[in-house]
N, C-alpha and C positions, 0 to 999 in steps of 0.2 A: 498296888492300886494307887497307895497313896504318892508314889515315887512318881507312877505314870501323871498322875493331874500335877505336881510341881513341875514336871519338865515342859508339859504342855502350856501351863502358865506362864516357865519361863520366856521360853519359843514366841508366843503370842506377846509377851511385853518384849522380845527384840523387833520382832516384827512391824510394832506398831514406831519402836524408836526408828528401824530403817525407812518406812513409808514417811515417817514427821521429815527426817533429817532431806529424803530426795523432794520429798514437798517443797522444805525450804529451800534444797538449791534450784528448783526450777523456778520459784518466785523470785530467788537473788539476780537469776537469768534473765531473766523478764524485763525483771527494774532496772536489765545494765544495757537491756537492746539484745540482748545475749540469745534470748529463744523465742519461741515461739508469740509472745506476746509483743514483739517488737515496741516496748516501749520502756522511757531510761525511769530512772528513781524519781522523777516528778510526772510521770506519765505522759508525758510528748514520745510521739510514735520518732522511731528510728528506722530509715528503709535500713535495707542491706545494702552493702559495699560489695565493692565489684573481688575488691580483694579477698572477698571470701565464699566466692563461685568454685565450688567442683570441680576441679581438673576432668575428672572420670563422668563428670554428666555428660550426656550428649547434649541437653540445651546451652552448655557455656561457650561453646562456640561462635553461635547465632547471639546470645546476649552479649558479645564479646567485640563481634561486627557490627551488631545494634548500637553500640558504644560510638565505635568509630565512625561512624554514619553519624551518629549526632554531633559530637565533635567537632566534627568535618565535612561535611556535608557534600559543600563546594567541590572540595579534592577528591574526595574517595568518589564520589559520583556528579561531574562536570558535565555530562551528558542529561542530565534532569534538574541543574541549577543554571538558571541565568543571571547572576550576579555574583557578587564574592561572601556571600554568607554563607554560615549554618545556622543549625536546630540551635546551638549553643550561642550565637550573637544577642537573643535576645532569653534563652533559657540559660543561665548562666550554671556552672559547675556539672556541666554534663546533666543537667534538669534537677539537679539536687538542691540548688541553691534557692532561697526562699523567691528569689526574684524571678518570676512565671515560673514557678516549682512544677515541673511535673509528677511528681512525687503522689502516687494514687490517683493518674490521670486515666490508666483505665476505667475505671468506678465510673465515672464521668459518663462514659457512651454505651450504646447506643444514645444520643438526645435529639432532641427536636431542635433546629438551627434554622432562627428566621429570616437569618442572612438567604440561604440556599432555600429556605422556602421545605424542606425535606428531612425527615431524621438522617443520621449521621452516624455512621460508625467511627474507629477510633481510626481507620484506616483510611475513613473520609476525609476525617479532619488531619490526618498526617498530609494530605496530597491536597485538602484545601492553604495550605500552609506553601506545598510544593509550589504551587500554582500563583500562590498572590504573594505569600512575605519572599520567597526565592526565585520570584518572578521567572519561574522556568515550567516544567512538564511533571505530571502526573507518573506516580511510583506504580506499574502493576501492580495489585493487588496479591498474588500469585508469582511474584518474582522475590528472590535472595533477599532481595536489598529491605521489601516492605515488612517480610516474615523478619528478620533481624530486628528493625529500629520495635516492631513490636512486641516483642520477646523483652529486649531491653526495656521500652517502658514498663511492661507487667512485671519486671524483674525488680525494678526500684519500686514500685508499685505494691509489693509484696509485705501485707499484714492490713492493709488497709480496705476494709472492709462495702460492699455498694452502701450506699447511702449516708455513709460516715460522715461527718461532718471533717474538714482538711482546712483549722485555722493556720495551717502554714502558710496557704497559698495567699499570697496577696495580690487583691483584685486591683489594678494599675489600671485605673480611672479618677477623673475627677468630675464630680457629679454639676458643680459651679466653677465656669471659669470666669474669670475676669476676662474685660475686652484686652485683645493681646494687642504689645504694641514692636510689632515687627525689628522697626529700627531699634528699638532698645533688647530685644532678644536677639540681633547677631551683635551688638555692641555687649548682650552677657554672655553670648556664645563665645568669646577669647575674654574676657574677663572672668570667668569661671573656670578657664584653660579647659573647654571640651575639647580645644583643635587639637590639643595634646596628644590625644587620642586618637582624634576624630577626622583632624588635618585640616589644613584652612578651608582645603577646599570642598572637606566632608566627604571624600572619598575612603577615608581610613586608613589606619595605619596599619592592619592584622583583620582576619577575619572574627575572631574571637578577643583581640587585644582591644580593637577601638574600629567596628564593622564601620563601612558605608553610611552618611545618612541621607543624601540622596545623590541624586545623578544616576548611570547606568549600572553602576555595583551595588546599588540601595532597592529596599522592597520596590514592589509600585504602590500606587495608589488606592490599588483595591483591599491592601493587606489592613488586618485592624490595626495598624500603627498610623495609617495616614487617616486614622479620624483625630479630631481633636482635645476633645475629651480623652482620648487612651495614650494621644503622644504626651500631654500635660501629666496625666496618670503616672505613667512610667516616669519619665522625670521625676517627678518629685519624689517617687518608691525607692530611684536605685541608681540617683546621677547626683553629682560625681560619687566613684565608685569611693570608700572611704568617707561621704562625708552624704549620704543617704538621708531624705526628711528634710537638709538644711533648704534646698529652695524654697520660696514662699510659693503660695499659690499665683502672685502676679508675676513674679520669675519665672517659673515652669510654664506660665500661660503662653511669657513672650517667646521664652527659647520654642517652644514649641510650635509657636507660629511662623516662626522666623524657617526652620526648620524644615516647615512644609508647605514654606513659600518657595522652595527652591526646584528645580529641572527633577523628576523623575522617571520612570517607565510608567504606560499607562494600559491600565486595569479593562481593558476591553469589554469587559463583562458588567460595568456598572447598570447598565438599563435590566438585566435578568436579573440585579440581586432584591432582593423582598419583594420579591412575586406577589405576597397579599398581604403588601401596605406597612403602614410603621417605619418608613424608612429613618435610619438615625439622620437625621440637617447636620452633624460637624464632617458628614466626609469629605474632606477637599480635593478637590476634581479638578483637572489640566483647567478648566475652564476658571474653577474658584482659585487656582494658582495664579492666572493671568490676572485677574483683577486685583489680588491682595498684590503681585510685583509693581501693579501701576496704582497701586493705592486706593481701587475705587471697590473694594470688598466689605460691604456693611455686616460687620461679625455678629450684628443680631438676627442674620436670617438665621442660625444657630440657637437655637431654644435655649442649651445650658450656659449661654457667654451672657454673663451681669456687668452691670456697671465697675467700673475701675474704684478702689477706695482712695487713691489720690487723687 
């Protein structure tokens, strides 16, 4: 009897050493991005990498083409883009990159979007995006191409929980702009070498290397990039690439006026958008293009444009 409770005791103290010891390797997992907890040794969340998708699943396929569809947008489907962008021109590293991270952009939707005036699923706002920053045509809903890019979002997407808070994303806005001063933001626009990129004549050099920023291969005017507050935004978040934060706020103000002073495609649908009211005042409109090219545009009918500190 007494033989029986020593071996039983012994059994019970390996037992508890194998449970402590897999305890610990699942929390060493955790802290490296490695399991389930998706997050590294300081607790910032780590999506998954594409490199480490399942050959043997049947979703790696479709996350796979959801890849390439963001990527590439333009190429792989020509027929629903009218310009030379993709998903990736203004989401940078395939949405992984801090700069409009998609990164837990499922979580996000269903939302209520007072642009549309309507809640929003995630497939809205992929085809809201189709329509105004790709100045092209609406993805089925029910076709190859939609079911992909959204498999791929929920796929990097993966660990992050609805309501979680996502301090990666950076909101590329600025809440106070200075009044912009045109001519000195295309006089910073090749003194900061955008055209590097970007080309003199803002057509681009790559769709993903240095997109469009306007004319006919550039968003139109309905996309949130041609408000003024989100072009100064972005700028200052993630231009130039390497030297990110260095514009001032009255640098970012000009290049960005300058910017969306120039020829683009036009947004047809501007009278349907905010159905009930609150329209944001910085969208600038073929009509507010016309005035700021001949200089008679008063940047205070814009609520957020303050006085210049020089």
């Amino acid at each position: 009897m007494f033989k029986k409770r020593r071996f039983l005791f012994a059994f019970f103290v390996v037992l508890l050493f194998v449970v402590g010891c897999t305890a610990n390797d699942n929390t060493n997992n955790n802290a490296n991005g490695d399991g389930n907890g998706n997050e590294n040794a300081t607790g910032e969340h780590v999506p998954p990498k594409m490199e480490d998708l399942d050959p043997d699943d049947p979703m790696t396929e479709a996350i796979q083409y959801g890849e390439e569809i963001f990527n590439e947008t333009n190429t792989v489907m020509p027929d629903y883009v009218g310009n030379e962008l993709s998903c990736q021109s203004c989401h940078a590293d395939g949405g992984y990159s801090d700069s409009s991270s998609m990164v837990g952009v499922t979580t996000a939707y269903p939302q209520y979007r007072p642009r549309e005036g309507i809640t929003f699923t995630l497939e809205d706002r992929v085809n809201g995006c189709m329509v105004r920053s790709m100045n092209g045509k609406m993805i089925p809903n029910d076709s190859s191409e939609m079911r992909a890019l959204i498999s791929y979002l929920t796929y990097i997407s993966e660990g992050v929980e609805v309501g979680q808070e996502r301090p990666w994303v950076v909101v590329n806005s600025m809440d106070e702009v200075p009044e912009p001063d045109v001519v000195n933001g295309e006089e910073l626009y090749e003194s900061k070498n955008c055209l590097t990129c970007h080309g003199d004549d803002g057509q681009g050099t790559g769709t993903n290397t240095g997109p469009a920023l306007w004319g006919e291969n550039s968003f139109n005017d309905g996309a949130g990039m041609g408000r003024l507050t989100k072009m100064a935004g972005y700028l200052q978040n993630n231009m130039p690439i390497g030297a990110e934060y260095e514009l001032s706020d009255q640098e970012a103000a000009d290049i960005a006026a300058f910017l969306l002073s120039q020829d683009r495609p036009v947004w047809e649908g501007h009278d349907d958008d905010f159905p009930h009211g609150n329209r944001p005042t910085d969208i600038i409109t073929k009509d507010r293009r016309e005035q700021i090219q001949k200089g008679e545009f008063d940047w205070y009918e814009i609520d957020n444009v303050v006085p210049r500190k020089d």
